[in-house]
C-alpha positions in Angstrom: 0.0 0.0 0.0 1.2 3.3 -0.7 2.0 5.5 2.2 0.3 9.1 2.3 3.5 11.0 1.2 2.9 14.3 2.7 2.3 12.9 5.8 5.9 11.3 5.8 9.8 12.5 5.8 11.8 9.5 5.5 15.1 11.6 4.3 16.1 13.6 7.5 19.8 14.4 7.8 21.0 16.1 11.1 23.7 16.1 13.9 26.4 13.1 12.7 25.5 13.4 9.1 27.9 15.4 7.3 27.4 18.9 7.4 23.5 18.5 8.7 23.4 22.1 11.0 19.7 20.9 13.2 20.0 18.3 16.3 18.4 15.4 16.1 15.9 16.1 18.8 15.2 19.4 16.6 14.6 17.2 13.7 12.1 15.2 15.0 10.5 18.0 17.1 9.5 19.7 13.9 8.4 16.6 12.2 5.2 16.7 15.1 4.9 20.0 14.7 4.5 19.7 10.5 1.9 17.0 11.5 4.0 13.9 10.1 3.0 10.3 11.6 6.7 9.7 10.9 10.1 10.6 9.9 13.3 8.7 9.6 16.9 9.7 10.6 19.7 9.4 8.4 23.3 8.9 8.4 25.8 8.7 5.2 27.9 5.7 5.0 30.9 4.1 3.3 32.7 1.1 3.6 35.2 2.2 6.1 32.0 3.7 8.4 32.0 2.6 12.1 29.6 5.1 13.5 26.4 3.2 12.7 26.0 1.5 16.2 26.6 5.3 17.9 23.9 6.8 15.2 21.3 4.1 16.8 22.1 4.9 20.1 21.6 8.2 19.8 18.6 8.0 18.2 17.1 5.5 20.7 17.3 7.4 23.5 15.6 10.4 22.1 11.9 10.8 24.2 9.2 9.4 22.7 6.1 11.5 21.2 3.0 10.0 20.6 1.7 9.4 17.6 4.9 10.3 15.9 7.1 7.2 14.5 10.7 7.7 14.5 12.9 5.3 12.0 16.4 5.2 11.1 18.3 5.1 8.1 21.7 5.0 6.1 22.0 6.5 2.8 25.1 4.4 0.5 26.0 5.2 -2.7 25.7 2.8 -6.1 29.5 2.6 -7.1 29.5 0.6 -10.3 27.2 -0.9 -12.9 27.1 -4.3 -10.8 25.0 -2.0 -8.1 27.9 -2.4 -5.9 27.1 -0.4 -3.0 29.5 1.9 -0.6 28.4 0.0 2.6 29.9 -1.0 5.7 30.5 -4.9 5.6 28.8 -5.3 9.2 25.7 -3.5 8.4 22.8 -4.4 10.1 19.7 -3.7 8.3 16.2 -5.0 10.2 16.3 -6.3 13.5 19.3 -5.0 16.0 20.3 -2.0 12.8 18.9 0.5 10.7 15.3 0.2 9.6 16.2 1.2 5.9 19.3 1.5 3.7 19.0 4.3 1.6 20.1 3.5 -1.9 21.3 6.6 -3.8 23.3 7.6 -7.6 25.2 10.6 -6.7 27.6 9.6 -9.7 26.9 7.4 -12.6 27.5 4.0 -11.9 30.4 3.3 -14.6 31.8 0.1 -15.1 35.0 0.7 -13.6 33.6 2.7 -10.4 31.6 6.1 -10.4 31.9 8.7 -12.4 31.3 12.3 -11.6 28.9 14.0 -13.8 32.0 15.6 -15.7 33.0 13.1 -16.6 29.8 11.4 -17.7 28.6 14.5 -19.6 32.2 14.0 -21.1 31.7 10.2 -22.4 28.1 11.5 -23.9 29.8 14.3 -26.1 32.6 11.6 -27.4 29.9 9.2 -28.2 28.9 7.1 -25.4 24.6 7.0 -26.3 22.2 9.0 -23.4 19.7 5.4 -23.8 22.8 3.3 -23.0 23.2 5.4 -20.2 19.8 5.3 -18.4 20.2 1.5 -19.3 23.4 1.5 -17.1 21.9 3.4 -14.7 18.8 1.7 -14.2 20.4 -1.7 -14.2 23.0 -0.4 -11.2 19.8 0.8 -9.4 17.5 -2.6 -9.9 20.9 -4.9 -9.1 21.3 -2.4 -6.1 18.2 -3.2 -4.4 19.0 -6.8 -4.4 22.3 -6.5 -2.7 21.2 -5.5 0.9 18.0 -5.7 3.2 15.3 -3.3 3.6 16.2 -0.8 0.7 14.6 2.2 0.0 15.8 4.5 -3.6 16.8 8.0 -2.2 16.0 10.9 -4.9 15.5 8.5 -7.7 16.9 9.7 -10.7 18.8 12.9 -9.3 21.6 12.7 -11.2 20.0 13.2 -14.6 19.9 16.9 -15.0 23.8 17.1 -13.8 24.7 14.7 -16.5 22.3 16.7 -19.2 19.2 14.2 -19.9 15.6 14.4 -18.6 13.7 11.9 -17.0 11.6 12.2 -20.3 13.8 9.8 -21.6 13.1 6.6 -19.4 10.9 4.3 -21.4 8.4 2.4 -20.0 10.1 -0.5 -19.5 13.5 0.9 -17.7 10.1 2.7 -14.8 9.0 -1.4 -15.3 11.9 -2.6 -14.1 12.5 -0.5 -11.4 8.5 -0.9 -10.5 9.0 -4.2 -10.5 12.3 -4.6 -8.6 10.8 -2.5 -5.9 8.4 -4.9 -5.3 10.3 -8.2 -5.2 12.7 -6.7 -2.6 10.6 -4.8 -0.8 12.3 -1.0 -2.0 10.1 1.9 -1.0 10.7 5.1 -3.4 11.2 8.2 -2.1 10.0 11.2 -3.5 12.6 13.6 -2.9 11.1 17.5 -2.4 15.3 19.1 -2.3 15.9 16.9 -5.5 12.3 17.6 -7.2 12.5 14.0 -8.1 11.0 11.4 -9.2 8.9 13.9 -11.4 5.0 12.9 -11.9 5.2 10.5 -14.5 7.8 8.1 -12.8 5.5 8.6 -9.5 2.1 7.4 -11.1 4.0 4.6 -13.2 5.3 3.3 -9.8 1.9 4.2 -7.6 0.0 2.3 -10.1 2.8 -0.8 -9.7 2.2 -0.9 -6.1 5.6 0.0 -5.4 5.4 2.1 -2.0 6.1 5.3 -1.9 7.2 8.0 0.9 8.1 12.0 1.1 11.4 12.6 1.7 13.0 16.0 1.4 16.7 15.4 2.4 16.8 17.8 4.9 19.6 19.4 7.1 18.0 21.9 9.1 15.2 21.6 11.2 13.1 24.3 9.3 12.2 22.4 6.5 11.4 19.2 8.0 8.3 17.9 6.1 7.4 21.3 4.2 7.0 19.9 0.8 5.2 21.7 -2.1 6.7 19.3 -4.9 6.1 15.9 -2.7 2.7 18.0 -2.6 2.0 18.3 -5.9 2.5 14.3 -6.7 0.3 12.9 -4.0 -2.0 15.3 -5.9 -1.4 14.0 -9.0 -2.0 10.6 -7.7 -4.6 11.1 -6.2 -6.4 13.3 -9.0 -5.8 9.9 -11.5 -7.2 7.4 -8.6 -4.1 5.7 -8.1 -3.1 4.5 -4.3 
């Protein structure tokens, strides 16, 4: 079932994760005051990451407020077309660790590690095709969801206007697979307000799917903890076309 998105902010950055200014206390003190029924806590990882267990802590002992749920996260990056991710080996995602693992392309998944969007826009100009790059890119993402527990897709397809294409591009079956992949491993999809992504036709393709989606808008400052007008907009949307 598809969560009301509006009513969720499950991409909250703040004390611990780099350069996130609010306190986590702050964080989820706004969340009840924006009228959320949850938000989740986030911390970046890598490989070489050993604050995870600290992160939990922290978060665990923050007091409780009713009718507010408050989950934990860790965002990873995609580093290669296998959909490789940047992730501690020891991670912990379920019982005993984070509720979700955020799964996120800040680079293009290239074959011999990520590449920076220089570098991408770079390969397009000396020939490399834009469709064999959304196929790369949506293959990383669908192996990706496979490789650890509890995934969710953070600001899916983000990285598309820094490497010059449009989400206009997909075709139905590279939103099939993803809609489909989602569902297997149980990803939810976040619709990212900072990132304005995914835009309203990747939204209603997935809603219609099934796939379970959630508001997130990558916050690092208490202040804009679940304000969304974009996330707004696509629950609209949905809603307007009577998909759940």
């Amino acid at each position: 079932m598809t969560v009301e998105l509006v009513r969720t902010d499950h991409h909250v950055h703040c004390t611990g994760s780099g350069g996130a200014a609010g306190s986590t206390w702050a964080s989820v003190a706004a969340a009840r005051r924006a009228g959320l029924e949850s938000i989740r806590l986030v911390d970046p990882v890598h490989t070489s990451s050993t604050q995870v267990p600290d992160f939990l802590a922290r978060v665990a002992a923050l007091p409780r407020i009713p009718g507010l749920e408050v989950l934990t996260g860790v965002e990873a990056t995609i580093l290669d077309a296998s959909g490789r991710l940047d992730v501690p080996a020891d991670l912990v995602a379920g019982a005993g660790g984070v509720d979700r693992v955020l799964i996120a392309a800040h680079r293009f998944p290239g074959p011999d590690g990520p590449w920076s969007p220089a570098r991408t826009v770079a390969e397009i100009e000396r020939g490399l095709h834009p469709q064999d790059v959304l196929d790369v890119l949506v293959t990383a993402t669908v192996r990706a969801m496979s490789t650890v527990d509890r995934p969710q897709l953070a600001h899916l397809f983000s990285l598309l206007p820094r490497i010059g294409l449009h989400e206009s591009a997909l075709t139905d079956d590279h939103l099939a697979a993803i809609a489909a992949a989602a569902l297997r491993t149980g990803t939810t999809v976040e619709v990212n307000e900072k990132w304005r992504c995914p835009g309203p036709r990747v939204v209603l393709h997935l809603a219609a799917a099934g796939v379970t989606l959630v508001g997130g808008t990558s916050s690092t400052e208490a202040a804009t903890v679940g304000r969304y007008s974009w996330v707004a907009h696509a629950a609209a949307a949905r809603h307007l076309l009577g998909v759940r």
